[in-house]
C-alpha positions in Angstrom: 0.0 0.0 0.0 2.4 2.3 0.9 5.1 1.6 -2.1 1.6 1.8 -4.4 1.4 5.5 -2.7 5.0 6.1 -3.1 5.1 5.7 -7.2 1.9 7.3 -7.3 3.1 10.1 -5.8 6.4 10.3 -7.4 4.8 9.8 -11.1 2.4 13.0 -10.4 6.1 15.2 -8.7 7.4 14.8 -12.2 4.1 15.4 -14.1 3.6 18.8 -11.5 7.0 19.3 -12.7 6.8 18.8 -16.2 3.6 21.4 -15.7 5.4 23.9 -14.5 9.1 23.7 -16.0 10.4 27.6 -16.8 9.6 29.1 -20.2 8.1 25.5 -21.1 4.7 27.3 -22.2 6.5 30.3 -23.8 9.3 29.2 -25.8 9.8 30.3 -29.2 10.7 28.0 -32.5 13.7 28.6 -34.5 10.4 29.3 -37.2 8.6 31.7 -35.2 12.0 33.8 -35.0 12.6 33.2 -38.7 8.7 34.6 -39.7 8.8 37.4 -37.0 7.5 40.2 -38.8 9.7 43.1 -36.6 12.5 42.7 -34.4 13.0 45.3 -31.6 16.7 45.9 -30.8 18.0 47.6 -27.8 21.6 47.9 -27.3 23.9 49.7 -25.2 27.4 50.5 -26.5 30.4 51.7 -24.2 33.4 53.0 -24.5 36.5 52.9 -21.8 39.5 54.3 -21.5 42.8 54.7 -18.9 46.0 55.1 -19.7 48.6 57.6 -19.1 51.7 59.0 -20.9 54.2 61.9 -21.6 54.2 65.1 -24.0 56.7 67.1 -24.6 56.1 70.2 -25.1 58.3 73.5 -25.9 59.3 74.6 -21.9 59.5 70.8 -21.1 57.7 67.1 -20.5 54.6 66.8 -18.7 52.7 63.7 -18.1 49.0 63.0 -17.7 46.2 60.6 -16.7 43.4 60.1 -18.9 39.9 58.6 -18.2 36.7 58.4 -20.6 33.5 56.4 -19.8 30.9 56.9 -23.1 28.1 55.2 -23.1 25.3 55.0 -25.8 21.8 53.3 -25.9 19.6 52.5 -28.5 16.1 51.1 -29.7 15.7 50.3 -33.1 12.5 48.9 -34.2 13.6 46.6 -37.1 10.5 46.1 -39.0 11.3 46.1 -42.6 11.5 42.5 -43.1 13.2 40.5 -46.4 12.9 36.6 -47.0 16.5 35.4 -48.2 19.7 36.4 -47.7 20.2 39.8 -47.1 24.0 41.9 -47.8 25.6 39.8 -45.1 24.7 36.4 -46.6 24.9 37.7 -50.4 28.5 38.9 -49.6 29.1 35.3 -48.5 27.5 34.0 -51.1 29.7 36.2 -54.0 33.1 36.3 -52.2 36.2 35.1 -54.7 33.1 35.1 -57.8 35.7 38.2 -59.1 33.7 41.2 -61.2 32.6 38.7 -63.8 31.5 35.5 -62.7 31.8 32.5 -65.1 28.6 30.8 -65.4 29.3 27.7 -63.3 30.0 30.2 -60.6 26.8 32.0 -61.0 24.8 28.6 -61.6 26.5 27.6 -58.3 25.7 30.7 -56.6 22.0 30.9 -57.8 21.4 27.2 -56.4 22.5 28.4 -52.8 21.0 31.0 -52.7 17.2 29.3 -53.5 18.2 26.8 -50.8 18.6 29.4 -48.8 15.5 31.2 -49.2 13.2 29.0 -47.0 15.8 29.4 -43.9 17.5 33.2 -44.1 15.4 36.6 -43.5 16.5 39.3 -42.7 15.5 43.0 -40.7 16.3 46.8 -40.6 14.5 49.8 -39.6 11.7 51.2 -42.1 8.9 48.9 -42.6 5.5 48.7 -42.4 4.9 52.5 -42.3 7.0 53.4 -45.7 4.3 51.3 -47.4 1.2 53.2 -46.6 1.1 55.6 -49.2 -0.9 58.2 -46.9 1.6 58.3 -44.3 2.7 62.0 -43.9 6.6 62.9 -44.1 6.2 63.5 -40.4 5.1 60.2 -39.6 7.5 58.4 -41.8 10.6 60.3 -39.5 8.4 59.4 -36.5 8.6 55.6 -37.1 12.1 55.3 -38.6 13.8 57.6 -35.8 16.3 56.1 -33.4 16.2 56.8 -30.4 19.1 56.4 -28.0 20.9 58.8 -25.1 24.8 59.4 -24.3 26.5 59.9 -21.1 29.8 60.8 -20.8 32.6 61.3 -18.3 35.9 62.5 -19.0 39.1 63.4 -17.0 42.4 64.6 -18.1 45.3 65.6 -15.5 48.6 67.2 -17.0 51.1 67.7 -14.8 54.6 69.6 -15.3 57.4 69.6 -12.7 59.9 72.3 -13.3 59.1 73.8 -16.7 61.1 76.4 -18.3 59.3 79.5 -19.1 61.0 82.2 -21.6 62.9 83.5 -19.5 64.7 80.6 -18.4 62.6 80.6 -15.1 61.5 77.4 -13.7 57.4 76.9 -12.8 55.3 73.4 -11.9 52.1 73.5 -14.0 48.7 71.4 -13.6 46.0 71.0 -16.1 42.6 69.4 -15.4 39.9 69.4 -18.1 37.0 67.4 -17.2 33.2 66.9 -19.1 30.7 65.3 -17.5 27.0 65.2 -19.0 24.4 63.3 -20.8 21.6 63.8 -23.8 19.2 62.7 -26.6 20.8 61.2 -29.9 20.1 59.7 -33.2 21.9 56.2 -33.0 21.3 53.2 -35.3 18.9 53.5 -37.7 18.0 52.2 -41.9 21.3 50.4 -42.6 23.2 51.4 -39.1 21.7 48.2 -37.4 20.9 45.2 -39.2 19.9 41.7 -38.6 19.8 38.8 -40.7 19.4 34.9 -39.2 19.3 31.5 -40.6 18.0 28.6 -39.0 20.2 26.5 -40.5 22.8 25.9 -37.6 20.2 28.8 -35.7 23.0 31.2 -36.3 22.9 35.1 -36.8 24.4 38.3 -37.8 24.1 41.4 -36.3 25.4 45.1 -37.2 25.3 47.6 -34.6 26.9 51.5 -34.7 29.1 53.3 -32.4 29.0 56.5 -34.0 25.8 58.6 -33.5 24.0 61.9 -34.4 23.5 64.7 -31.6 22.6 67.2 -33.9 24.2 70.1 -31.7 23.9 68.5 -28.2 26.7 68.8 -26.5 28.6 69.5 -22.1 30.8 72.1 -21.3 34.5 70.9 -20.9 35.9 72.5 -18.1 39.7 73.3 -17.9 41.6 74.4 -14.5 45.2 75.5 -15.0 47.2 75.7 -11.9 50.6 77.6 -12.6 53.4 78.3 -9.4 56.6 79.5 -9.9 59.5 78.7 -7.6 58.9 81.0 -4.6 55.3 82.2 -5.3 51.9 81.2 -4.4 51.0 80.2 -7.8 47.6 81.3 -10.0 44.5 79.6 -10.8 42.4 80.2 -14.4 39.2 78.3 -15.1 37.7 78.4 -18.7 34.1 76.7 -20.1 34.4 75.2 -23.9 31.4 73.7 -25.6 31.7 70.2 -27.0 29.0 68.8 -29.0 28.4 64.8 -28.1 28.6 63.6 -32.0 32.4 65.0 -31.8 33.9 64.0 -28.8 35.5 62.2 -28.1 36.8 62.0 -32.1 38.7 59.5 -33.8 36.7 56.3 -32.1 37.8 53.2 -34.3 37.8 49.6 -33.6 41.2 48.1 -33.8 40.3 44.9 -35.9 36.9 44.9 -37.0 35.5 41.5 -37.4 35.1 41.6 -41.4 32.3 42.5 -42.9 32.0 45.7 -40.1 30.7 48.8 -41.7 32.0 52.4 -41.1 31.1 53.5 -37.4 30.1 50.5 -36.6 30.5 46.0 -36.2 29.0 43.3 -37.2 28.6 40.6 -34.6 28.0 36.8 -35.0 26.5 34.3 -33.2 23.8 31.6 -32.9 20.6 31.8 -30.6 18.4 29.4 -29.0 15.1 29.7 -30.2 13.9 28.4 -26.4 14.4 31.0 -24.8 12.4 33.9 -26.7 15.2 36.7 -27.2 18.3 36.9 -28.7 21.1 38.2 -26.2 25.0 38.6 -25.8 28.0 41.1 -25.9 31.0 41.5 -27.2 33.8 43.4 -26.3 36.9 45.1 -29.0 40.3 46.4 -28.3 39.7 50.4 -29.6 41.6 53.3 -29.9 40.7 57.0 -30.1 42.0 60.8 -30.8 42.8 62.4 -27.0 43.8 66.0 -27.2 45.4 64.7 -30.6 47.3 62.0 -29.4 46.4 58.8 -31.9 45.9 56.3 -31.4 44.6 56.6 -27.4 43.8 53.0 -26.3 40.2 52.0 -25.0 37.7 49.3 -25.3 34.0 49.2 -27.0 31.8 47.5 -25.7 28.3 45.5 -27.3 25.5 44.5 -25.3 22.2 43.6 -27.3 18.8 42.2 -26.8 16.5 41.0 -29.7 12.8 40.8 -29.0 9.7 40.0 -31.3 7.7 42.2 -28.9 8.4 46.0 -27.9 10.6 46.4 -25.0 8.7 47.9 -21.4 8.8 51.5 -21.5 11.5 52.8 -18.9 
């Protein structure tokens, strides 16, 4: 009686269990990514940066610490939707072909790219919208527009220890320019971010930007200059410079873009499980940057994405 209880009991544990097993109920199929009719993609793209060096200058060598934290977000409703192969996979598809193609090559070309068709699409922002002929200019810009917001927060220390002036006098000198704010931008966007998958292998490639449109937003950049000469007190300026967010910091390039990266921005590969109802990851590449002028200044970017068939939650 008691071992009948027993296995009765331990068939409905695993049945409760089987019931009630995470994302069971809401798990995606590689097909219901592949037909998805819009992608949402949120991303979040840093830059970082410490180093320090030396400059020489005309009344002697200084050194300095530098430190830069920029960080970008953006939401890019990908709803313009293709069947096939899209540039990634076509590139793949044509590399070595040359200009002119013999015909075995574009026979062999052609025959991949039909077998292809039922397991590639691919996304970028500017669907559904663009198609209704009575949409106004207005709302057109309203549903292609990225939307994203920068922060950043720069220090630069230069310090000079017994400078010659020009008249042969000695003076210590210390710089400090700092910028610390945040704002709106136009990140991503048509052709800046781009997504095309296969489920062939459930693999996909991803373009995302690091450069960005503030269109005149900008922090102050504030310098302190400390100067003391041997014997005195020493004097202390400040001075307020505008910097618009789109230009600094300047120069921002990844070392070795994976290949197929466009200008300003990377193209990331991976492969997704299906199971789990998003696409997520990041990825991380040695960068460099212009500091004051001196290129290349080292740093890293930073990725971090999310791919959803459903609109994020409103922050």
């Amino acid at each position: 009686m008691n071992r009948t209880v027993s296995i009765h009991s331990t068939v409905l544990g695993v049945l409760l269990a089987v019931s009630v097993a995470p994302n069971a109920a809401s798990a995606s199929t590689a097909t219901e990514f592949l037909n998805a009719p819009v992608w949402y993609a949120q991303y979040e793209v840093t830059l970082t940066s410490n180093y320090q060096g030396t400059t020489p200058t005309l009344n002697g060598q200084t050194t300095f610490t530098s430190s830069l934290v920029r960080a970008v977000t953006g939401t890019d409703k990908l709803n313009l939707r293709s069947q096939g192969p899209g540039a990634i996979g076509m590139t793949e598809l044509t590399a070595g072909a040359g200009k002119t193609p013999s015909a075995a090559d574009a026979q062999q070309m052609t025959t991949k790219m039909m077998a292809m068709m039922d397991n590639t699409a691919n996304w970028m922002v500017g669907g559904a919208i663009i198609d209704n002929e009575n949409a106004t200019d207005a709302e057109i810009a309203a549903d292609a527009a990225p939307r994203g917001t920068v922060s950043i927060d720069y220090t630069r220390v230069d310090t000079g220890k017994d400078l010659v002036d020009e008249t042969g006098g000695k003076y210590d000198s210390k710089v400090t320019r700092t910028m610390k704010g945040s704002g709106a931008v136009q990140v991503g966007g048509m052709g800046a971010t781009y997504f095309e998958m296969s489920t062939s292998g459930n693999s996909f490639s991803l373009v995302l930007p690091f450069a960005f449109s503030a269109q005149s937003a900008g922090a102050k950049m504030v310098t302190v200059t400390f100067i003391q000469g041997k014997g005195t007190p020493g004097e202390e300026t400040r001075s307020e410079s505008d910097q618009v967010f789109d230009l600094f910091p300047s120069g921002i390039e990844i070392d070795n873009p994976p290949k197929g990266s466009p200008q300003g921005g990377v193209l990331i590969r991976g492969t997704f499980d299906p199971a789990t109802g998003k696409i997520a990851g990041e990825q991380s590449y040695p960068a460099h940057w212009s500091d004051l002028g001196a290129t290349p200044a080292p740093g890293t970017l930073k990725f971090k994405y999310t791919l959803t068939m459903t609109p994020p939650a409103k922050k």
